[in-house]
C-alpha positions as CSV (number, residue, x, y, z in Angstrom):
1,X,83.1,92.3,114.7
2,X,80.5,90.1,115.4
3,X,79.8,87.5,117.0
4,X,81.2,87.7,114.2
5,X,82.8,89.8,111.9
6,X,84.7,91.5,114.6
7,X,85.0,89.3,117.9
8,X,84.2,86.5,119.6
9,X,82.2,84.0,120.3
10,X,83.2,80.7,118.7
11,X,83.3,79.7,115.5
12,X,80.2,78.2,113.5
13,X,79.8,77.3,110.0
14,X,76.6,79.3,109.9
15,X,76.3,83.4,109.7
16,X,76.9,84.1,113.2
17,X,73.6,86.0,114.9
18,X,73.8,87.8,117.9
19,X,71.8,87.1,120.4
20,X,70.5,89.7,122.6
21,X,67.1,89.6,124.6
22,X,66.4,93.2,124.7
23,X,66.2,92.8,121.2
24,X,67.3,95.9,118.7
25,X,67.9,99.1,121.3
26,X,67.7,102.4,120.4
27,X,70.2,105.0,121.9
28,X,69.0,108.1,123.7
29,X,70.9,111.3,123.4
30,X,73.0,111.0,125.9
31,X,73.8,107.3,125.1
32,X,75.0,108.3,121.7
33,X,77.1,110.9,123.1
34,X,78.8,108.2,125.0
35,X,79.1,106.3,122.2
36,X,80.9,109.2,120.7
37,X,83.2,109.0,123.0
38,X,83.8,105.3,123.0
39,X,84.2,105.2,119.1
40,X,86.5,108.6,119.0
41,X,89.4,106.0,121.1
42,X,88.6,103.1,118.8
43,X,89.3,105.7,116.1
44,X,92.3,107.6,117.5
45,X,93.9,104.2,118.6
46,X,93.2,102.7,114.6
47,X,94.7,105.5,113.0
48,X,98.2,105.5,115.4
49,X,98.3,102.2,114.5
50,X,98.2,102.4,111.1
51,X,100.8,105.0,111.5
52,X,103.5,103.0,113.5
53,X,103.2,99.4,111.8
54,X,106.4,98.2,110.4
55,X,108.1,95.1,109.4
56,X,109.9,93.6,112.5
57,X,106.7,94.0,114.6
58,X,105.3,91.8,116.1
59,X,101.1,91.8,116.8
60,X,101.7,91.7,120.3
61,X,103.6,94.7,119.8
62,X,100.4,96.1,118.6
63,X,98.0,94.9,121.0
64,X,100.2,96.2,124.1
65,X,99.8,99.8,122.1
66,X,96.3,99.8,121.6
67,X,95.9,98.3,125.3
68,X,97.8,101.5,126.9
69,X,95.8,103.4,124.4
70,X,92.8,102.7,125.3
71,X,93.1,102.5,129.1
72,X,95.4,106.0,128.8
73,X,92.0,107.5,127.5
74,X,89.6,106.6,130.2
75,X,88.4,103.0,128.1
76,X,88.9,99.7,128.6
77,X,89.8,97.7,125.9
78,X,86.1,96.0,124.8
79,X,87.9,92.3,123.2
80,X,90.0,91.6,126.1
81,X,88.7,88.7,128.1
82,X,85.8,88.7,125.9
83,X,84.5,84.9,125.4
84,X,88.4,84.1,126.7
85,X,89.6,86.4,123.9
86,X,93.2,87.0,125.2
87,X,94.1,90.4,123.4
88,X,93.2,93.8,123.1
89,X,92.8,93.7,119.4
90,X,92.1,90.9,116.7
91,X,95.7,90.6,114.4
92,X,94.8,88.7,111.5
93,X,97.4,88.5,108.7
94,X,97.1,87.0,105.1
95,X,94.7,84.3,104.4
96,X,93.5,84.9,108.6
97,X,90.3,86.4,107.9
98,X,89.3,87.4,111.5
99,X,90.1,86.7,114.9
100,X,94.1,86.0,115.0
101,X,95.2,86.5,118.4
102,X,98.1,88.9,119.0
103,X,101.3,86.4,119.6
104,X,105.4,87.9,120.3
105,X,105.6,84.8,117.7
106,X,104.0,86.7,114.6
107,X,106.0,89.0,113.1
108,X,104.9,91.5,110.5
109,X,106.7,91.1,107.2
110,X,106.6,93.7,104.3
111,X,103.6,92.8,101.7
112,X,101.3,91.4,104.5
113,X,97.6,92.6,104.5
114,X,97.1,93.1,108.0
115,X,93.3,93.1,109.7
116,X,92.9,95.2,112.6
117,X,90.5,95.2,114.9
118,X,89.5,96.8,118.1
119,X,86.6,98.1,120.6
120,X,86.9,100.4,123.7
121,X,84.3,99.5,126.8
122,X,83.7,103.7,127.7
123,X,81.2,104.6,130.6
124,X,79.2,101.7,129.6
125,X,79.1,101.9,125.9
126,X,81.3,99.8,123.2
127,X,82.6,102.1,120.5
128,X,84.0,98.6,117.5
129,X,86.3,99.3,114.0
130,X,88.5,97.4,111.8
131,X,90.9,98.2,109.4
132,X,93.1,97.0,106.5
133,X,96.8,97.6,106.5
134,X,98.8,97.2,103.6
135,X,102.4,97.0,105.0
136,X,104.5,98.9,102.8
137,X,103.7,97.3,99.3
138,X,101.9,94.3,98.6
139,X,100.9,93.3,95.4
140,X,98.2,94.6,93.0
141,X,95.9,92.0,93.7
142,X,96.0,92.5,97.4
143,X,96.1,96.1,96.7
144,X,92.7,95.5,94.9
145,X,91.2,93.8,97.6
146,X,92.2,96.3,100.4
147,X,90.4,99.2,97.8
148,X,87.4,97.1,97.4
149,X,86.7,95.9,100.5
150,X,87.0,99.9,102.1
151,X,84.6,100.5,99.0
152,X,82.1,97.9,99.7
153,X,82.3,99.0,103.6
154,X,81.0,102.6,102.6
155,X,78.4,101.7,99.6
156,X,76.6,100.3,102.8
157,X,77.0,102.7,105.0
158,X,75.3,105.4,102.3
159,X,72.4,103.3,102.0
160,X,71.5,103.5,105.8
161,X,69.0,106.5,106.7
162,X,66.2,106.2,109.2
163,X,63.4,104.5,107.0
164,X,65.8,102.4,104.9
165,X,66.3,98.4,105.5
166,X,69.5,96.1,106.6
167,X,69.0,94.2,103.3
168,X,69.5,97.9,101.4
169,X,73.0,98.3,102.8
170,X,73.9,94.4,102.3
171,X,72.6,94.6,98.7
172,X,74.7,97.3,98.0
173,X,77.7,95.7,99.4
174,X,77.4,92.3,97.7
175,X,77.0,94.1,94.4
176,X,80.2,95.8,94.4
177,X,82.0,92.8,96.0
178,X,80.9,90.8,93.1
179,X,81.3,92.9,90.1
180,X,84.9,93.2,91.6
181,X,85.5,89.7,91.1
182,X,85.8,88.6,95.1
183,X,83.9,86.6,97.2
184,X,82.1,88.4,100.9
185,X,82.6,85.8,103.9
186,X,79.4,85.1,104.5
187,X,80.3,82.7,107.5
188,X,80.8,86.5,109.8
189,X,78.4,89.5,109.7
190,X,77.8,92.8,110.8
191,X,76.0,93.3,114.4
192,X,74.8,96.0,116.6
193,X,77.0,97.8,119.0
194,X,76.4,99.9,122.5
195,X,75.8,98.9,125.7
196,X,76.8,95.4,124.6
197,X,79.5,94.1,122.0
198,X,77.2,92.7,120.1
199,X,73.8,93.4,120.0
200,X,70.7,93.0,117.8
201,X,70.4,93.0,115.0
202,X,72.8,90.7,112.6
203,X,74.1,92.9,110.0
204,X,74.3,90.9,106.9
205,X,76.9,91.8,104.0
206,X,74.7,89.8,101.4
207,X,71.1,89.3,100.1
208,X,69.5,86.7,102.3
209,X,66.2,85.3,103.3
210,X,67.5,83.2,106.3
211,X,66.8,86.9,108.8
212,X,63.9,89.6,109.1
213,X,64.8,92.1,106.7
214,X,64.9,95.2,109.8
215,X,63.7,98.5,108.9
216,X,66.2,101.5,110.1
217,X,65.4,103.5,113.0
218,X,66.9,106.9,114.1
219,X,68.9,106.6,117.1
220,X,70.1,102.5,115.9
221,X,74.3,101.7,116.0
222,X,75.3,99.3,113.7
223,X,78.6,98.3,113.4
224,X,79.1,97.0,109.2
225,X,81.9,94.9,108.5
226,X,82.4,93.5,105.4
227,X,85.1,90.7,104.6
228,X,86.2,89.3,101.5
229,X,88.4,86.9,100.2
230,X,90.4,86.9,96.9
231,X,89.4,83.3,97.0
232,X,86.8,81.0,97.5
233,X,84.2,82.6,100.6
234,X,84.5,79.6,102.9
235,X,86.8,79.8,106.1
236,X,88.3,77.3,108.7
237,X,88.7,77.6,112.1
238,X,92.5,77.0,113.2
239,X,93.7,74.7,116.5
240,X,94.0,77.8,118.7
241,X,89.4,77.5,118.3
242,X,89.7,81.6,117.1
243,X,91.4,82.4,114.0
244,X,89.4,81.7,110.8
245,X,92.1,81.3,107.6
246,X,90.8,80.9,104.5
247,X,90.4,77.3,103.0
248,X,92.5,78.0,99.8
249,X,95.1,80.2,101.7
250,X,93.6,83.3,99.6
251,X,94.2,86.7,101.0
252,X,90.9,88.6,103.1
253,X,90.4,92.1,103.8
254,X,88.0,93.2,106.5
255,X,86.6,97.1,107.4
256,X,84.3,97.9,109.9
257,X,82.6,101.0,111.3
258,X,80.5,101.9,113.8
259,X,77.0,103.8,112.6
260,X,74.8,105.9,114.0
261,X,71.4,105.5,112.0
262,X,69.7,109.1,111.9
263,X,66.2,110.3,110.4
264,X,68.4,112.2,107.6
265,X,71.1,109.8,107.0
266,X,74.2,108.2,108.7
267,X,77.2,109.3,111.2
268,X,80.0,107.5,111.1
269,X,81.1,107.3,114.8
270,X,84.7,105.4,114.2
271,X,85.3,108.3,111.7
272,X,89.4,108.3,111.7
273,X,89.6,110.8,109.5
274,X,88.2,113.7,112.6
275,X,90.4,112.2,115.4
């Protein structure tokens, strides 16, 4: 989620940088321990989620779960109040590429692609995931898109090692977005993640000139979030000034991870699969 891929900050019809006057931090021991932590709830609360979806819900439904969630683990939930942001998670359904606020009015509907993301706020550091629900079966296409855009998420993350640069992990993305046939939002990026929600430095999901291409430290978080639409790349920003839809009502997928950069390689610290 940055400011944006994954929360909040007001839309702009420029890649979103964070801005962060510390500039890129890198975590001590301890710090990454906490972060751990803090990514280990985003996790746990991700995966129930993903368990207990159903048609008839609604995505308030789900953002009063991941609230208790996160608050029943020692957290607090990192998107709530966050720029004004009024929920817990970011619901986006369909063509909503990011940012749909949780509403009683939304109801989930069998072959929605559902976006879910979330951050927990633990002992002063932000643990931040998304993922891609395909509510009981949606069609091959957005079946496709779901596959890809989990794909794309984790040809970036094996690129990133201590040594390696942000452009590696972005080139690697774009390249299998493309030769899938879908377009990456290039409107949202990637971000850093810890003692802030958002933090230096913008993690691009495509090959660009417009930032310094950042060489990878040990001991660097970084949460990657591609997005991509079956459609054109370009969003909107709806009346409610949060939720981005895509301009040709084409379906987006978004998945995000928190990353630990280390001299050897990668952990991934929103790893659902060890919670």
């Amino acid at each position: 989620m940055n400011i944006f891929s994954s929360l909040l900050s007001g839309p702009t019809k420029q890649p979103q940088v964070t801005k962060q006057r510390r500039g890129i931090e890198i975590k001590s021991e301890r710090e990454i321990e906490i972060m751990r932590q803090a990514s280990k709830i985003v996790a746990t609360v991700l995966k129930e989620i993903s368990q207990i979806v159903k048609p008839g819900m609604t995505t308030a439904d789900l953002d009063a779960y991941a609230e208790r969630r996160i608050r029943s683990m020692g957290a607090t939930p990192s998107f709530k109040g966050y720029h004004g942001f009024t929920g817990s998670i970011c619901s986006s359904i369909n063509n909503e590429v990011v940012h749909g606020i949780p509403s009683a009015k939304k109801v989930i509907r069998a072959g929605d692609v559902l976006k879910v993301d979330t951050g927990a706020y633990y002992q002063g550091f932000h643990g931040d995931s998304c993922i891609t629900i395909a509510v009981v079966e949606v069609t091959p296409e957005s079946a496709k898109l779901i596959r890809v855009a989990e794909e794309a998420l984790y040809k970036g993350i094996e690129q990133v090692k201590a040594g390696a640069y942000l452009l590696d992990l972005a080139g690697a993305i774009e390249d299998h977005v493309k030769s899938n046939g879908f377009s990456i939002v290039e409107e949202f990026t990637g971000h850093g993640v810890g003692r802030n929600l958002h933090e230096e430095p913008s993690v691009f999901n495509f090959r660009t000139r417009e930032m310094p291409n950042v060489k990878l430290r040990s001991g660097m978080t970084l949460a990657i979030e591609p997005i991509l639409n079956a459609g054109s790349k370009y969003t909107r920003t709806l009346s409610d000034k949060w939720t981005a839809v895509t301009v040709d009502n084409a379906m987006s997928a978004q998945f995000e991870h928190t990353v630990l950069v280390t001299e050897t390689g990668y952990e991934i610290l929103t790893d659902r699969s060890k919670v």
